[in-house]
Backbone as CSV, one residue per row, in Angstrom:
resi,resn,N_x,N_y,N_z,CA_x,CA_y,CA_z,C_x,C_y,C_z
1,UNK,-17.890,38.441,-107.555,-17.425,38.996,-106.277,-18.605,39.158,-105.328
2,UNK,-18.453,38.693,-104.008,-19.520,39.217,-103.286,-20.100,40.466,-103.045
3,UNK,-21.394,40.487,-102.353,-21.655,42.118,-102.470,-21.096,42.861,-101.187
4,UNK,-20.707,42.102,-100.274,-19.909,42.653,-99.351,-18.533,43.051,-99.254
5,UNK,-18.200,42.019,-100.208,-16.953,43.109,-100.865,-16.742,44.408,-101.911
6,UNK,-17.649,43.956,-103.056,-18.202,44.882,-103.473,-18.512,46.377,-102.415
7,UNK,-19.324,46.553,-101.945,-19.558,47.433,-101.144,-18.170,47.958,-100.490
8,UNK,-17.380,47.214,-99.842,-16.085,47.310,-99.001,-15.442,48.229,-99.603
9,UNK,-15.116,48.012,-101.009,-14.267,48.540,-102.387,-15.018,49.915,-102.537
10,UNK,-16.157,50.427,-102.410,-16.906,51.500,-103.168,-16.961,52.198,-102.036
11,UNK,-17.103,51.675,-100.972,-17.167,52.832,-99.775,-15.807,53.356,-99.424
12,UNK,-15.034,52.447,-99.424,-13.478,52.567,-98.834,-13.202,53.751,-99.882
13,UNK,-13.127,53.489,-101.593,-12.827,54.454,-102.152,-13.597,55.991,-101.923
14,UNK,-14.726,55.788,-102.164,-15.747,57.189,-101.996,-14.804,58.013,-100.057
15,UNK,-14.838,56.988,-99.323,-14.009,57.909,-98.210,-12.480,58.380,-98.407
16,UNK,-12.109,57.629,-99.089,-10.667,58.755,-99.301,-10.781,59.725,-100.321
17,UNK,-11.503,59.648,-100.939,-12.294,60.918,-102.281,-13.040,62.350,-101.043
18,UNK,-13.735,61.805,-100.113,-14.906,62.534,-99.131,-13.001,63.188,-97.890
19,UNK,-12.339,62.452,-97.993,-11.435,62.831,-96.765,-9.754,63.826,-97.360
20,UNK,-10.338,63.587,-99.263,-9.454,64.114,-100.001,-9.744,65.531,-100.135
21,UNK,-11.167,66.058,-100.422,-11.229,67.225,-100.388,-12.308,67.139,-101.984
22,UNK,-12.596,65.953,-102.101,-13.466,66.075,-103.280,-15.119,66.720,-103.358
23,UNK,-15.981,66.546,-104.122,-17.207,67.362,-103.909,-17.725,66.070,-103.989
24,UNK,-18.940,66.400,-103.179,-20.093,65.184,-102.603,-20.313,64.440,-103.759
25,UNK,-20.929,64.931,-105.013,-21.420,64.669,-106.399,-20.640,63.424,-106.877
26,UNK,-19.226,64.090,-106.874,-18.345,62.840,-107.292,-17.829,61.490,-106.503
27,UNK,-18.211,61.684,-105.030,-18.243,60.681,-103.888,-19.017,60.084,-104.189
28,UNK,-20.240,60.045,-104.362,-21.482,59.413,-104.780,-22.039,58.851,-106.252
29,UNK,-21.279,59.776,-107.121,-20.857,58.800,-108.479,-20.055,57.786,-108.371
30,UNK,-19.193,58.108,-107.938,-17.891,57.038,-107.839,-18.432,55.564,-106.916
31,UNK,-19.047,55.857,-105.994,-19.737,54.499,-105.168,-20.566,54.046,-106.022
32,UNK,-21.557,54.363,-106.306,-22.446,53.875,-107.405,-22.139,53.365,-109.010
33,UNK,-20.805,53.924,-109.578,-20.427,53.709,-111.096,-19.361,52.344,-110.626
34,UNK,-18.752,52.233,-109.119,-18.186,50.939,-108.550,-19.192,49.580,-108.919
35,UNK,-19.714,50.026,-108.000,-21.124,48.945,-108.112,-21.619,48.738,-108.881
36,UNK,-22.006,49.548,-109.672,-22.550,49.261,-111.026,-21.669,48.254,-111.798
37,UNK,-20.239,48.690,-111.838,-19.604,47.602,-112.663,-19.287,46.374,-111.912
38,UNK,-19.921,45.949,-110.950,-19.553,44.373,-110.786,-21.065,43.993,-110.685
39,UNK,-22.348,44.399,-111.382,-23.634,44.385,-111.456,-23.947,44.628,-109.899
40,UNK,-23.735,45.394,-108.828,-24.767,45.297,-108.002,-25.507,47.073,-107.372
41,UNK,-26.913,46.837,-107.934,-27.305,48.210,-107.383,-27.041,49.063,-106.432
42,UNK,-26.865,49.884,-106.435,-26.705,50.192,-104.760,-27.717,52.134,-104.801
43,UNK,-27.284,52.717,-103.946,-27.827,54.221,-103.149,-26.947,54.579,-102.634
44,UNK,-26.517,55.480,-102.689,-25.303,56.705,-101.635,-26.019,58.004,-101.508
45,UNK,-25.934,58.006,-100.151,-25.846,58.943,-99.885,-25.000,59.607,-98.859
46,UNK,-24.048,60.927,-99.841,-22.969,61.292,-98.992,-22.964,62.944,-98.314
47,UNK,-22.291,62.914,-97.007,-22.658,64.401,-96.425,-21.044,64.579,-96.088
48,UNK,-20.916,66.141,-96.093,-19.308,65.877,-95.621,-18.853,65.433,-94.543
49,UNK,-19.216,64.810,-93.823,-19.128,63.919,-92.422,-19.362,62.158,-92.481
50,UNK,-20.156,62.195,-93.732,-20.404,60.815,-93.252,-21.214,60.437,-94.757
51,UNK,-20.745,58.747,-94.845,-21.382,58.002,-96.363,-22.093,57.098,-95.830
52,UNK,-23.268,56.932,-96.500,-24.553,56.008,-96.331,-24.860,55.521,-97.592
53,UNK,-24.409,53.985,-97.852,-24.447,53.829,-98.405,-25.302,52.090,-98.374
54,UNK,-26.584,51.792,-99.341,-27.448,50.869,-99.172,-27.253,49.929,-100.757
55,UNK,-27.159,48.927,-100.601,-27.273,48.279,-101.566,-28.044,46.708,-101.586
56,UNK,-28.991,46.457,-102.620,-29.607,45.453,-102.543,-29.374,44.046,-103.481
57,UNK,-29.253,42.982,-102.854,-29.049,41.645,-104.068,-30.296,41.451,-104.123
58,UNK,-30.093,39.939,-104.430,-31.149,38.753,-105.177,-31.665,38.376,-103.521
59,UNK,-30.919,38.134,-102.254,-31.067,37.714,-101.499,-31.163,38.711,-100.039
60,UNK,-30.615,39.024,-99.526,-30.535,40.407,-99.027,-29.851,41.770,-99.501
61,UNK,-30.331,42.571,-98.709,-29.411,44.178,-98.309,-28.968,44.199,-97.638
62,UNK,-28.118,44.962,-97.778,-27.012,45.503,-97.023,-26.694,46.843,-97.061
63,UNK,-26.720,47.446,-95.656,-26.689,49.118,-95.726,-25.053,49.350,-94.886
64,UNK,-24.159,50.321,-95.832,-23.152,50.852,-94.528,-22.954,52.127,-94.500
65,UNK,-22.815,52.572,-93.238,-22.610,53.888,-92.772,-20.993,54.283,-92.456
66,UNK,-20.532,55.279,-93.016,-19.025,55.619,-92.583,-18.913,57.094,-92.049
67,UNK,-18.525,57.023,-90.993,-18.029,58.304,-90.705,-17.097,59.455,-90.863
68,UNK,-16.782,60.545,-90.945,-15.628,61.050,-91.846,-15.294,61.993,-91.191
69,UNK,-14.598,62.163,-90.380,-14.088,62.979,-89.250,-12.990,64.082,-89.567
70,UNK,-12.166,63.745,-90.826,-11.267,64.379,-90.829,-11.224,64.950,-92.552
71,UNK,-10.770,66.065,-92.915,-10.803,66.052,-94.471,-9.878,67.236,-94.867
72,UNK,-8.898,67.334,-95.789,-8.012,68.114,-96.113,-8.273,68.163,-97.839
73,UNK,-7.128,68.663,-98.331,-7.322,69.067,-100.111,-5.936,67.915,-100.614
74,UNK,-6.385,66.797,-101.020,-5.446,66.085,-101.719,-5.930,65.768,-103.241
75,UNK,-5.386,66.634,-104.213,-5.684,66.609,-105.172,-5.119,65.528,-106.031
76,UNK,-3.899,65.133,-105.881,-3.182,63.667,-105.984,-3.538,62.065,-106.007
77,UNK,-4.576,62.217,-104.734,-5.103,60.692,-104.173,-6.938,61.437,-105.052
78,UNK,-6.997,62.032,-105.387,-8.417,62.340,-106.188,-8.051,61.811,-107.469
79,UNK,-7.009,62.404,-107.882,-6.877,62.014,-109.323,-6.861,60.591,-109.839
80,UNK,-6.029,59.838,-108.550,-5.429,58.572,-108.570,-7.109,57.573,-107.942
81,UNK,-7.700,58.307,-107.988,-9.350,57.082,-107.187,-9.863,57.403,-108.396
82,UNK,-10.166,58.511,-109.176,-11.061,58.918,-110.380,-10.257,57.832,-111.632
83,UNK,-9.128,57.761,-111.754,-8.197,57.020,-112.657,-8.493,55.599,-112.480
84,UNK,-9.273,54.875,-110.436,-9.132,53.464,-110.252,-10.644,52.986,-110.757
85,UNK,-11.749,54.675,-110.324,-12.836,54.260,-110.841,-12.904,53.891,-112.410
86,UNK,-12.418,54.356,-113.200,-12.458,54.289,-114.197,-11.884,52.667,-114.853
87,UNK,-10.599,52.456,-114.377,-10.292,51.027,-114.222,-11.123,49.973,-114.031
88,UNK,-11.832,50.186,-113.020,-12.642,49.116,-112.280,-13.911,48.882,-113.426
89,UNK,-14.362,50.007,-113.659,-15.481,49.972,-114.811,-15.424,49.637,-115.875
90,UNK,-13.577,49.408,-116.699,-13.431,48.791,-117.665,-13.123,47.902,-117.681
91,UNK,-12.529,46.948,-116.308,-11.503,45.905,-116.273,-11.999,45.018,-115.394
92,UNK,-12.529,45.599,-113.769,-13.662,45.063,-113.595,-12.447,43.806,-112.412
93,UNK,-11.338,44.733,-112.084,-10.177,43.600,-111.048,-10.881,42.980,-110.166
94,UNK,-10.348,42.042,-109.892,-10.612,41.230,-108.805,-10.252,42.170,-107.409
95,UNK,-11.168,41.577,-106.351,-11.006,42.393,-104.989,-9.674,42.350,-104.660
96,UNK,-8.557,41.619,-104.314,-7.271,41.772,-103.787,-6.507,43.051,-104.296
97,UNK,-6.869,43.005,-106.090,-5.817,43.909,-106.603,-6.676,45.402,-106.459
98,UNK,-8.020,45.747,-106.313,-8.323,46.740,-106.129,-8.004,47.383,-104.619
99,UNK,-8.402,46.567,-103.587,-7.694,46.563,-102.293,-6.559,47.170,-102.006
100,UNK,-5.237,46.019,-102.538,-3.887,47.264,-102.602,-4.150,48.273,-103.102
101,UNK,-4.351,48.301,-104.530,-3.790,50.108,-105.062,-4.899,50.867,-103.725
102,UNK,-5.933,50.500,-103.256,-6.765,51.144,-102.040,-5.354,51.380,-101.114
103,UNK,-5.008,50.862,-100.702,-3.952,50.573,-99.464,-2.772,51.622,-100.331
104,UNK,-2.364,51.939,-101.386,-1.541,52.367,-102.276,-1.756,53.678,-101.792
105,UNK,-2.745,54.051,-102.273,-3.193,55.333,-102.815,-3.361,55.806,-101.263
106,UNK,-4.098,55.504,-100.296,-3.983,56.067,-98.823,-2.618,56.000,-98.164
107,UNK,-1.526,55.354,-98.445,-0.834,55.343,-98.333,0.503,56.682,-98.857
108,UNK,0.299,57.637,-100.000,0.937,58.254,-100.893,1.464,58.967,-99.400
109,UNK,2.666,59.191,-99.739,3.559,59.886,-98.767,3.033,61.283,-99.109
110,UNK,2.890,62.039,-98.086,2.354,63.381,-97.981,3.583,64.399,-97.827
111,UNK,3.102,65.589,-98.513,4.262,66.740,-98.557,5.070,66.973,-96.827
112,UNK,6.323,67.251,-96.843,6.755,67.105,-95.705,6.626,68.563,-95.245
113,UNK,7.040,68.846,-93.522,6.319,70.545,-93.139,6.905,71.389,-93.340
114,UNK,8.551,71.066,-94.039,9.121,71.607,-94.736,8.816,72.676,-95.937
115,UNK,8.328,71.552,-96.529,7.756,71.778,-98.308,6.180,72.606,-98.054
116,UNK,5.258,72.158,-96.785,4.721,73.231,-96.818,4.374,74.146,-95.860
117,UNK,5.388,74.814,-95.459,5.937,75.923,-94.736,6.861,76.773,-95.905
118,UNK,7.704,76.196,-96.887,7.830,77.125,-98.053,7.009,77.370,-99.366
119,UNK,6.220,76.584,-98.945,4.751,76.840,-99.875,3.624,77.538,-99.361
120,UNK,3.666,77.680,-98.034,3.233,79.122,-97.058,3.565,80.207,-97.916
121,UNK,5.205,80.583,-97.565,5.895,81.178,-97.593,6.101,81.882,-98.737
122,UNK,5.615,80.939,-99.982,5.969,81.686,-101.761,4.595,81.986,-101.842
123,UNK,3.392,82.020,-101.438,2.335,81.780,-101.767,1.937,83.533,-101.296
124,UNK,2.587,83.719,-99.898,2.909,85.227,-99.169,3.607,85.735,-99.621
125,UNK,4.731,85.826,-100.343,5.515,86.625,-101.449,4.437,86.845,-102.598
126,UNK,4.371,86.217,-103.505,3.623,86.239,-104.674,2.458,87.065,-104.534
127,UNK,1.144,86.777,-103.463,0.300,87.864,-103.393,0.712,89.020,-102.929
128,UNK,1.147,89.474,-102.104,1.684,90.491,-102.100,2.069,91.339,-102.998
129,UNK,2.829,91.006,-104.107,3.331,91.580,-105.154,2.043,91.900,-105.884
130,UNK,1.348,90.627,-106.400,-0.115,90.890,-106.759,-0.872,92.151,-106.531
131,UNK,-1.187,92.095,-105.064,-1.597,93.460,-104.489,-0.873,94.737,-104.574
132,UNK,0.495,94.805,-104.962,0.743,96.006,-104.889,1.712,96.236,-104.267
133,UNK,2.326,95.302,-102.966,3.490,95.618,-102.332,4.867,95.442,-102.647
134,UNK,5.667,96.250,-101.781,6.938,96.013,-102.242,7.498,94.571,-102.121
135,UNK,9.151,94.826,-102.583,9.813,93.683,-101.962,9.978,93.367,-100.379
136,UNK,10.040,94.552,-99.906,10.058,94.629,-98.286,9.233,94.040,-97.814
137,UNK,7.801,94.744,-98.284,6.424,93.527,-97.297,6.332,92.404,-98.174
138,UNK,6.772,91.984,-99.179,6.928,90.374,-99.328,7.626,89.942,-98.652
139,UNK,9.116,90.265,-98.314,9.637,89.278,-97.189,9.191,89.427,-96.639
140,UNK,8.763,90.440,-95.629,7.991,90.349,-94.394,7.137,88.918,-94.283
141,UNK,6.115,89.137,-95.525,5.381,88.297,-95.614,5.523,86.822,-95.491
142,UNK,6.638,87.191,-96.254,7.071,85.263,-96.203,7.649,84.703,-95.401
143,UNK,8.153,85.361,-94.660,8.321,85.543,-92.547,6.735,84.698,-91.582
144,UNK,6.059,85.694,-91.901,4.321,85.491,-91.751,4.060,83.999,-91.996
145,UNK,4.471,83.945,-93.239,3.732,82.385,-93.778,4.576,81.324,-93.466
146,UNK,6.022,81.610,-93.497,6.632,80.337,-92.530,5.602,80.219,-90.998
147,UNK,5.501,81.122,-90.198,4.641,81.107,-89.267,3.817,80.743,-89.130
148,UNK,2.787,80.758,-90.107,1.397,79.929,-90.374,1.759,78.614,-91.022
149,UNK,2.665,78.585,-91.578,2.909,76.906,-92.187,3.089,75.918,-91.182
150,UNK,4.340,76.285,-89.699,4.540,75.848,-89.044,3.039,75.497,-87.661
151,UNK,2.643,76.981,-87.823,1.530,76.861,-87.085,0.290,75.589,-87.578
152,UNK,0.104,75.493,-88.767,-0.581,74.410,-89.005,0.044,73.131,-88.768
153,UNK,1.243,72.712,-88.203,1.725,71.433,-88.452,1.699,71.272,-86.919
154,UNK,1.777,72.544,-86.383,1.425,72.000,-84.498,0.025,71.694,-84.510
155,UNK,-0.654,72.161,-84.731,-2.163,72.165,-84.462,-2.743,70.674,-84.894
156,UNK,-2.760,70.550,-86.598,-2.798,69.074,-87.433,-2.164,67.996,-86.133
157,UNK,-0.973,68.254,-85.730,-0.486,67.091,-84.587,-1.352,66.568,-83.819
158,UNK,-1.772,67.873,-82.661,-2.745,67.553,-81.592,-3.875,67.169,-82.494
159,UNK,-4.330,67.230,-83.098,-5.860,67.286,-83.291,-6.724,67.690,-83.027
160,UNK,-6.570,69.289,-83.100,-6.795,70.617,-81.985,-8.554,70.794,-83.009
161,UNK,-9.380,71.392,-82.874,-10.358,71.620,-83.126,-10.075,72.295,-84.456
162,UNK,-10.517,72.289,-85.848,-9.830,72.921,-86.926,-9.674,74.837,-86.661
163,UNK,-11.346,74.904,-85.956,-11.168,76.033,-86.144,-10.024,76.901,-85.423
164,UNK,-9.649,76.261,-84.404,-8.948,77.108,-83.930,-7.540,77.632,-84.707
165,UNK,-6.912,76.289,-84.766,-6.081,76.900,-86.155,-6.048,77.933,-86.621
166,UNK,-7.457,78.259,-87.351,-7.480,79.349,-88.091,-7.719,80.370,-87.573
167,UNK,-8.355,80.402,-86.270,-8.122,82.131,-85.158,-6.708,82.371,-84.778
168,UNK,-5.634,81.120,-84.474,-4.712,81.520,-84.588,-3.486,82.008,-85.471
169,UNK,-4.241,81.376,-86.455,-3.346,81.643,-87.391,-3.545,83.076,-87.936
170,UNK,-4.885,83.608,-88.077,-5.147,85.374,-87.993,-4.929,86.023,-86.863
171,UNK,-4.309,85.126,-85.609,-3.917,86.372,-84.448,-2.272,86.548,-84.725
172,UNK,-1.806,85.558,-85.489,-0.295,85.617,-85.244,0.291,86.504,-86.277
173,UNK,-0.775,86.006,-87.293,-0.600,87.455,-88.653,-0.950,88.754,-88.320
174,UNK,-2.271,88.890,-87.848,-2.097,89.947,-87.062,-1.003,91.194,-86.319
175,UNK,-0.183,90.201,-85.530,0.450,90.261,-84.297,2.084,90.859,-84.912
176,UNK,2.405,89.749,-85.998,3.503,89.744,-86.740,3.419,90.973,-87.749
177,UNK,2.290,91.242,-88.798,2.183,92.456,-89.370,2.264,93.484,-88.725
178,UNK,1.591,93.534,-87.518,2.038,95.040,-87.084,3.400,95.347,-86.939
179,UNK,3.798,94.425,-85.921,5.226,94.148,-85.530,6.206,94.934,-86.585
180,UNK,5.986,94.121,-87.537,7.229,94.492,-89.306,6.930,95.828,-89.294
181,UNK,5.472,96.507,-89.248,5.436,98.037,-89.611,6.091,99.009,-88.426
182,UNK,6.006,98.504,-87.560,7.178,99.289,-86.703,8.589,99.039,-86.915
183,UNK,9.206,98.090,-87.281,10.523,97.365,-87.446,11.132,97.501,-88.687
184,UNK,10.448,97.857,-89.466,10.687,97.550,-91.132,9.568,98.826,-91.875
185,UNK,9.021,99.408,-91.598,8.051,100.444,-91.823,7.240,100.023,-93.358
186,UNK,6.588,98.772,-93.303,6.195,97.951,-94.222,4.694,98.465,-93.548
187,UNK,3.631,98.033,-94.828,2.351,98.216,-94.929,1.442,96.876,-94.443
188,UNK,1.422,97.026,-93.023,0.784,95.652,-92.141,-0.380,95.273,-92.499
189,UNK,-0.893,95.639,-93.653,-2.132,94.852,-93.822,-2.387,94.358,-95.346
190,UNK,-1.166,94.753,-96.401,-0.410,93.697,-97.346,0.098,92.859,-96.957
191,UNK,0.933,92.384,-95.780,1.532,91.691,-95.170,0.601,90.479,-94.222
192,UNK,-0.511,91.372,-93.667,-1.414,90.279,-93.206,-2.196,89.708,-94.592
193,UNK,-2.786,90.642,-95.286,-3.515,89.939,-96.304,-2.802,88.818,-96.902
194,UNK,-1.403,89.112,-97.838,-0.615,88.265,-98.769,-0.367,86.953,-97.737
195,UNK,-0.077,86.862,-96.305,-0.109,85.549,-96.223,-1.273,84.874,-95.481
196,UNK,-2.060,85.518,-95.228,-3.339,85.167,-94.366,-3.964,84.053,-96.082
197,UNK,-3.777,84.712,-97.221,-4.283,83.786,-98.272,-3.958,82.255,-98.238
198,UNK,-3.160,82.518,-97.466,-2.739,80.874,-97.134,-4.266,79.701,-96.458
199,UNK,-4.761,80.937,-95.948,-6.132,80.060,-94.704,-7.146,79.894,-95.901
200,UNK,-7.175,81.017,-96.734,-8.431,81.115,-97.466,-9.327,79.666,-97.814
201,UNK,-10.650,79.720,-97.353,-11.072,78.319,-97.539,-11.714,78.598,-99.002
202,UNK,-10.797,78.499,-99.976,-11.063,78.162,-101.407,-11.939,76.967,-102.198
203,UNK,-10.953,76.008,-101.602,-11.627,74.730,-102.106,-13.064,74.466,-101.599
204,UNK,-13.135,74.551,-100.431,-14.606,74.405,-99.700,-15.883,75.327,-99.813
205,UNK,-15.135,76.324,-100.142,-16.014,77.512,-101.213,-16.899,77.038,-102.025
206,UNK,-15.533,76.593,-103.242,-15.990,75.596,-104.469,-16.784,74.902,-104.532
207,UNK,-16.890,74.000,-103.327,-17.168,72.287,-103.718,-18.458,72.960,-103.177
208,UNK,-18.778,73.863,-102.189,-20.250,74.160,-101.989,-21.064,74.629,-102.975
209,UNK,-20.807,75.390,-103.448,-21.047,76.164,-104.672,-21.635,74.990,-105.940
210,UNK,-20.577,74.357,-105.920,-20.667,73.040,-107.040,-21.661,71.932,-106.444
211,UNK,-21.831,71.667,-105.163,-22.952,70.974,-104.640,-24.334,71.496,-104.951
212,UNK,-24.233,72.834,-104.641,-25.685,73.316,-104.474,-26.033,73.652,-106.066
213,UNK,-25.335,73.507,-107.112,-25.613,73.404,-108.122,-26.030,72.177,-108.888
214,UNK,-25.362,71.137,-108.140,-26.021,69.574,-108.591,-27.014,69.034,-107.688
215,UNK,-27.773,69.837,-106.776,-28.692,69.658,-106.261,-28.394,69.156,-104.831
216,UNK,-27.400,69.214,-103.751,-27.023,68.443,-103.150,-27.118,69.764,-102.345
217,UNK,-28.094,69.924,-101.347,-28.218,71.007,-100.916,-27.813,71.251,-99.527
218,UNK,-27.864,69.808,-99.104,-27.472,69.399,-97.761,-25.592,69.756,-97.613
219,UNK,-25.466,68.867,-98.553,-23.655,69.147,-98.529,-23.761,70.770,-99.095
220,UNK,-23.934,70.987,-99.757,-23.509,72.455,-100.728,-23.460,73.464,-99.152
221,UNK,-24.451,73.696,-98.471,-24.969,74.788,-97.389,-24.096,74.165,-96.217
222,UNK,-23.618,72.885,-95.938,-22.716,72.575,-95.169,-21.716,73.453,-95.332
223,UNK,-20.933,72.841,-96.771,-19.390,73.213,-96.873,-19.666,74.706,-96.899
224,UNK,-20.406,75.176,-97.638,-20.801,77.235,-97.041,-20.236,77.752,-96.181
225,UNK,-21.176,76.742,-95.331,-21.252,77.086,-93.783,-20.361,77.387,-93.224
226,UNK,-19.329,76.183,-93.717,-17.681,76.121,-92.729,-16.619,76.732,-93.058
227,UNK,-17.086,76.957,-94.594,-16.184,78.195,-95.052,-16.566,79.410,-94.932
228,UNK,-18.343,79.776,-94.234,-17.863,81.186,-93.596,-17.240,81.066,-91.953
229,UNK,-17.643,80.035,-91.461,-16.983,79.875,-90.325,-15.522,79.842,-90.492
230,UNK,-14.834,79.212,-90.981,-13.560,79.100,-91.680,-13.124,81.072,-91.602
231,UNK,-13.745,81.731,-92.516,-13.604,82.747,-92.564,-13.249,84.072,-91.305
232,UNK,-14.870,83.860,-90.837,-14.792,84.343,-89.425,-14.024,83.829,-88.626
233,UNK,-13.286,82.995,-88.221,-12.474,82.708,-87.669,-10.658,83.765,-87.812
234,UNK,-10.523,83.403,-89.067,-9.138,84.068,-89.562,-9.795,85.698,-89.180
235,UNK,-10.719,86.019,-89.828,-10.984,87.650,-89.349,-11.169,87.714,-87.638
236,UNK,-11.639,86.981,-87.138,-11.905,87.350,-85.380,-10.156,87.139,-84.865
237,UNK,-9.483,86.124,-85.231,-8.009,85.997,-84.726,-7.024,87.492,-85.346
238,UNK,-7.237,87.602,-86.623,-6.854,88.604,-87.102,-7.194,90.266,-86.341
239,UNK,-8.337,90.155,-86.147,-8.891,91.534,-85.640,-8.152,91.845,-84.104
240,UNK,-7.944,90.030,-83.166,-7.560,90.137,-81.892,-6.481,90.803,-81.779
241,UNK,-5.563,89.776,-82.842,-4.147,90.071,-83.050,-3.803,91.471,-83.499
242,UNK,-4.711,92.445,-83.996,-3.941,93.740,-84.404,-4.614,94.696,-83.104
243,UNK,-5.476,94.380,-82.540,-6.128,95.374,-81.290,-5.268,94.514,-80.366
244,UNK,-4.161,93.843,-79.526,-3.705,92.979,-78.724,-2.326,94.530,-79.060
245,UNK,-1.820,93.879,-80.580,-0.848,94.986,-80.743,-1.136,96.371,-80.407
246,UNK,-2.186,96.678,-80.576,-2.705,98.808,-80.199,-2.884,98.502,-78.920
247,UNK,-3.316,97.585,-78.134,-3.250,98.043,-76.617,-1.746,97.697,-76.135
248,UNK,-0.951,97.102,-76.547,0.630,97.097,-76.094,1.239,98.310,-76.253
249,UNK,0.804,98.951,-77.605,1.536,100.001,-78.491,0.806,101.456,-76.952
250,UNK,-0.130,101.170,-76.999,-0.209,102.620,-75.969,-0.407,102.254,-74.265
251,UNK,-0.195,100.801,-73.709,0.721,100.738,-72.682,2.170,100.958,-72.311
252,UNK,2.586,101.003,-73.381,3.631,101.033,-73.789,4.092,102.400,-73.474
């Protein structure tokens, strides 16, 4: 196989791994354990934004750069690239058939806003209970998290800046918890907490954590980064949204 296809195959995969929600470590194994199995050396280096990736023949190099603009948690299309790397290293397909299942696997029909707007929604029941609250501020809650489920599927549309999302999505919890404790005399800040867990940047937590442990210090202090930004965000929307409600409550 050429090395330009070669390459084509290892980068293409490593970006839907980097746009899946995977950790740098394994983006950069996976390009390199590609290459390796059709003999050609290569270098990656991956940041959560972008793969650089250099590889050398008998005759020239060849370096490519990819950019990565967008990245969510698909644990599905991870499993299914870790399953092709593994393929490729034993079997060793020809470019066409690695290509499709490529085209396959980016392709996997994604949960509809349905499915997760009630996966908001159980996710805000369940903690809640966790914490301590009744049945009352679980529904409440799961009121809340339809709200934020839906709220993420407007935002994802436009292609609104991520963070904002997440200030709004802590002003509306905010806004809505108080609301229920006047209406329903529920405990507005079980109600913000249990579905605000919905924002929690968990995974990106992780994968930093797990970077800066395999030495990848650049990515590790990135993804940190954006998950305290991530953070501060839901708390500054959150904080707006319940002082927005106390200055209504005593104009009022």
């Amino acid at each position: 196989m050429d090395q330009d296809k070669i390459l084509e195959i290892a980068v293409r995969a490593g970006s839907l791994l980097l746009k899946s929600g995977a950790e740098t470590y394994r983006v950069e194994e996976t390009i390199v354990r590609i290459c390796q199995s059709y003999c050609l050396s290569c270098d990656a280096f991956v940041l959560p934004t972008g793969i650089f990736v250099s590889a050398g023949g008998k005759k020239t190099s060849l370096t490519i750069v990819r950019r990565i603009s967008y990245r969510t948690v698909d644990l599905t299309s991870i499993s299914r690239l870790n399953a092709l790397s593994r393929k490729i290293q034993d079997q060793k397909p020809e470019y066409q058939k690695v290509m499709a299942e490529l085209d396959e696997i980016s392709n996997i029909k994604k949960y509809s806003n349905i499915t997760i707007a009630m996966a908001y929604a159980l996710t805000a029941f369940v903690y809640v209970l966790i914490f301590g609250g009744t049945l009352m501020e679980s529904a409440a809650a799961v009121i809340v998290g339809v709200v934020l489920g839906l709220l993420r599927f407007l935002f994802r549309q436009g292609s609104s800046f991520p963070f904002i999302e997440y200030f709004f999505g802590g002003f509306a919890a905010g806004i809505l918890g108080s609301l229920f404790s006047v209406l329903i005399g529920v405990n507005p800040y079980l109600v913000i907490i249990g579905a605000l867990t919905n924002l929690v940047p968990g995974v990106a937590l992780t994968n930093g954590i797990r970077d800066l442990l395999h030495g990848d210090i650049v990515s590790g202090l990135s993804r940190l980064g954006e998950a305290l930004m991530t953070v501060f965000a839901i708390a500054a929307g959150t904080g707006v949204g319940i002082a927005a409600w106390n200055l209504i409550g005593v104009v009022a």
